[in-house]
C-alpha positions in Angstrom: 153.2 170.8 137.5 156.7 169.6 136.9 159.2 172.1 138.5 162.1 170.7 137.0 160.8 171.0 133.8 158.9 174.4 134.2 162.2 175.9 135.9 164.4 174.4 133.4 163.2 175.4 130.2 162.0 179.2 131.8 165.4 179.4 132.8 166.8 178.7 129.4 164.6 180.5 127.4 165.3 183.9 130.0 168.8 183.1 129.2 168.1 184.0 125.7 165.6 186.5 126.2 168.5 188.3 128.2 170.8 188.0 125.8 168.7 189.7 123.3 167.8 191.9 125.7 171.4 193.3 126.6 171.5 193.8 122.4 168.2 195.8 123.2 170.0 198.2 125.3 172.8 198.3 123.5 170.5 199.5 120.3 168.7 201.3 122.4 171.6 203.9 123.3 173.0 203.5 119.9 169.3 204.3 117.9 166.4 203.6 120.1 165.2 201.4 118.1 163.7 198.1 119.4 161.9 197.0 116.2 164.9 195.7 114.7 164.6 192.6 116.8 161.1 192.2 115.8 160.9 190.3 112.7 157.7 188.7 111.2 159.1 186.8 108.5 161.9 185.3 110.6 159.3 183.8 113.1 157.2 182.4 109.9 160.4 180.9 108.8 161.6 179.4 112.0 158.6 178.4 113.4 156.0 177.9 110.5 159.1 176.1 108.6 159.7 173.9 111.2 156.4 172.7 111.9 155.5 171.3 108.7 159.0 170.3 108.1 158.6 167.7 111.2 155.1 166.9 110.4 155.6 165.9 107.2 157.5 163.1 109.0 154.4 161.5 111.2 151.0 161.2 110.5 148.4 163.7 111.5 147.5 162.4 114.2 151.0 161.7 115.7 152.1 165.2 115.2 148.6 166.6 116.8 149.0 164.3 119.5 153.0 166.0 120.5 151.0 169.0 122.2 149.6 166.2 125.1 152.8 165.0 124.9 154.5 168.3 125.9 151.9 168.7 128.7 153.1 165.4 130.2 156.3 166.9 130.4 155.2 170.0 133.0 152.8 167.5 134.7 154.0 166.5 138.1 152.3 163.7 140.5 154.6 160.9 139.4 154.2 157.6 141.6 156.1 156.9 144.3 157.8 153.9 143.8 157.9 153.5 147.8 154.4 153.9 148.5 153.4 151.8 145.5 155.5 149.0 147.0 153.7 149.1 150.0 150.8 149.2 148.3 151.5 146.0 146.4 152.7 144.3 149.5 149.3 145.4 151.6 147.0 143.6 148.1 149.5 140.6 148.2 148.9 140.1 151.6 144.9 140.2 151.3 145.3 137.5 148.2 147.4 135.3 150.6 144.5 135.5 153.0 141.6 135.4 151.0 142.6 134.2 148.0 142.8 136.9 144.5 138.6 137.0 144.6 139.5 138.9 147.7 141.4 141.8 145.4 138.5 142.0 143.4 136.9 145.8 143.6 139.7 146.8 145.1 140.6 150.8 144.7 144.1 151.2 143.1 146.6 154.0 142.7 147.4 153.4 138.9 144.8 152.2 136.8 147.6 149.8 134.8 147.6 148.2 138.5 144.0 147.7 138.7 144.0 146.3 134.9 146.2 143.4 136.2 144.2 143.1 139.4 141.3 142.5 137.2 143.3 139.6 134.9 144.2 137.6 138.2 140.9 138.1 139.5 139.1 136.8 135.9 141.2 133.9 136.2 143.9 134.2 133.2 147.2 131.8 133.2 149.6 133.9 133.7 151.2 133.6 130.6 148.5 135.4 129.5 148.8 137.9 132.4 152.5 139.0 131.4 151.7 138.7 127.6 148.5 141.3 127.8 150.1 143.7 130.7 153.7 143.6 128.5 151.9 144.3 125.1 150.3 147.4 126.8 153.3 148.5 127.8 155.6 148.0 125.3 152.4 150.4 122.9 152.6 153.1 125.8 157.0 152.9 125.1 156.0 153.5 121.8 153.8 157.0 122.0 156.5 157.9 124.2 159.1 157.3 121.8 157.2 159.0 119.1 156.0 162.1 121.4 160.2 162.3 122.1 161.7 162.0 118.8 158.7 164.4 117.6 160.5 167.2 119.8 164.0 165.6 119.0 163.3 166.6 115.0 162.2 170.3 115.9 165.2 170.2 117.7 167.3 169.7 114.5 164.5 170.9 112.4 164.9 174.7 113.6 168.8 175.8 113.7 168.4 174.3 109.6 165.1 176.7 109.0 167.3 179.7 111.1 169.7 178.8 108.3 167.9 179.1 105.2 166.2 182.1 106.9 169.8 183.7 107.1 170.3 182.7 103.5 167.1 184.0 102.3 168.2 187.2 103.8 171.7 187.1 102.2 170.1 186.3 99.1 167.7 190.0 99.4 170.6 191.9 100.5 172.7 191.3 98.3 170.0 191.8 95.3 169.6 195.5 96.4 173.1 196.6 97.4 172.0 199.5 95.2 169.7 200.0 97.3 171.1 201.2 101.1 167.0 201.1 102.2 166.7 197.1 101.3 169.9 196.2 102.8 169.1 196.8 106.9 165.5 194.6 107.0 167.1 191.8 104.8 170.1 191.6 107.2 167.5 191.4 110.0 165.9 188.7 108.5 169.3 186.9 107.8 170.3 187.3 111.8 167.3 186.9 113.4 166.5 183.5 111.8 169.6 182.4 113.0 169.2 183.5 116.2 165.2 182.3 116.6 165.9 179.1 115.4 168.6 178.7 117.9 166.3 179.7 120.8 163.6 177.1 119.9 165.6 174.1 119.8 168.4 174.6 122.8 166.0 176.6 124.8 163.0 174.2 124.0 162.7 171.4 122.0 165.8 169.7 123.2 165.0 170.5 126.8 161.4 168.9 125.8 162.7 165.6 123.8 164.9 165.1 127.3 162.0 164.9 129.9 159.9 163.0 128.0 162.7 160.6 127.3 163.0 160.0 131.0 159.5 160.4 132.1 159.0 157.2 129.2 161.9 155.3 131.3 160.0 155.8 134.6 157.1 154.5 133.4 158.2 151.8 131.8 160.3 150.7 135.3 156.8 151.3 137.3 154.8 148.6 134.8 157.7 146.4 134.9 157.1 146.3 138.8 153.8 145.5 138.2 154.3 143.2 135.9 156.5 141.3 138.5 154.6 141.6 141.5 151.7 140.5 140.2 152.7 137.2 138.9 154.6 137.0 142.2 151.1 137.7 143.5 149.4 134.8 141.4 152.4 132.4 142.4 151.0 132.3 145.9 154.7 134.2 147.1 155.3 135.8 150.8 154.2 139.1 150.5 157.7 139.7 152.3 159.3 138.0 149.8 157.3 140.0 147.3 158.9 143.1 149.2 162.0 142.4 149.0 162.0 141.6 145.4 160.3 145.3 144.3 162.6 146.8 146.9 165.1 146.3 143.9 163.4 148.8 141.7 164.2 151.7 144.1 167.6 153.7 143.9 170.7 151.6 146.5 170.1 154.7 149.0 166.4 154.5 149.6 166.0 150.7 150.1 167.1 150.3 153.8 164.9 153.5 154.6 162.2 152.3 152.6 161.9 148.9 154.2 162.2 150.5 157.9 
């Protein structure tokens, strides 16, 4: 489980919750009543709206696919750059020993690791090598990219529906003026829209769209790592060499520690 994620978006959606809370209390000693907050057709606006607004824009199975998406963003257990390093350095000192037979059946942290182990150890120019390993990556940028912009559109996609919820609600008001009974669960529906719609994309979607963003960018800098060592690896390089060179993927700070 992400923390960051988990706490961040809890954190903003409390902040909300409380808000409508304190508006809660406030009814509460003014009328006691708490349903006015609850309304039905504002969530099947906002949210049922909003839905099939943004999948109208991907295919089926794009849009079924943003709920993995979303669970990528709470997962944790992202790879450590150091310790992948290390691990790279260990398997291109083993090839410059035994040759890249020697690699073969070797257990692996990240199965996009073991996939290039496998292409040096069939034998593939490495051409090849960088073209197959940089074509998977470059489809994995795009899910990513899709999963995003899927939670970048709710993001937009709700405040718009909160709108036309507020305007529906407008709209029945002011059809029943005559009518003092009509005018209080129209006006609910008017400001609640707003106020769901608001919730959903600053206290979710947006939050969402972000981490996935820049769980997409650390991926993509772990294949390109791979990518490199392991044609350093087929080039017959010092593994220190090899070091050094990945040792330029990790932030300034960490480097010196890292190679200590």
């Amino acid at each position: 489980m992400d923390l960051a994620t988990l706490i961040g978006i809890l954190g903003s959606l409390l902040i909300g919750i409380l808000g409508s809370l304190a508006l809660i209390v406030v009814t509460m000693l003014m009328s006691g009543d708490l349903s006015m907050f609850v309304n039905m057709p504002s969530v099947v606006i906002v949210i049922g709206e909003t839905f099939t607004a943004v999948m109208a824009k991907y295919s089926l199975g794009q849009f079924l696919a943003f709920g993995k998406m979303a669970g990528k963003g709470f997962k944790g257990g992202d790879i450590d750059l150091g310790d992948l390093i290390d691990e790279i350095v260990s398997l291109a000192d083993e090839a410059r020993k035994g040759g890249l037979l020697s690699l073969e059946g070797k257990e692996v942290s990240s199965d996009f690791l073991q996939r290039g182990i496998q292409l040096l150890v069939d034998g593939h120019d490495p051409d090849v090598v960088k073209a197959l390993l940089s074509k998977e990556k470059t489809e994995a940028e795009k899910r990513h990219a899709t999963g995003a912009s899927i939670f970048t559109n709710m993001a937009s996609m709700a405040p718009a529906m909160g709108m036309i919820g507020t305007l529906i609600g407008l709209v029945a008001m002011l059809a029943n003026m005559s009518d003092p009974k009509a005018i209080g669960p129209a006006m609910a529906v008017a400001l609640l829209t707003t106020l769901y719609g608001a919730v959903l994309a600053n206290g979710f979607c947006e939050p969402m769209a972000d981490k996935l963003t820049l769980k997409a960018q650390k991926d993509a800098m772990v294949k390109n790592l791979v990518i490199d060592a392991l044609l350093a690896i087929q080039n017959g390089q010092n593994p220190r060499v090899i070091d050094s060179m990945l040792r330029n993927y990790l932030p300034e700070g960490k480097r010196e520690v890292a190679e200590k």
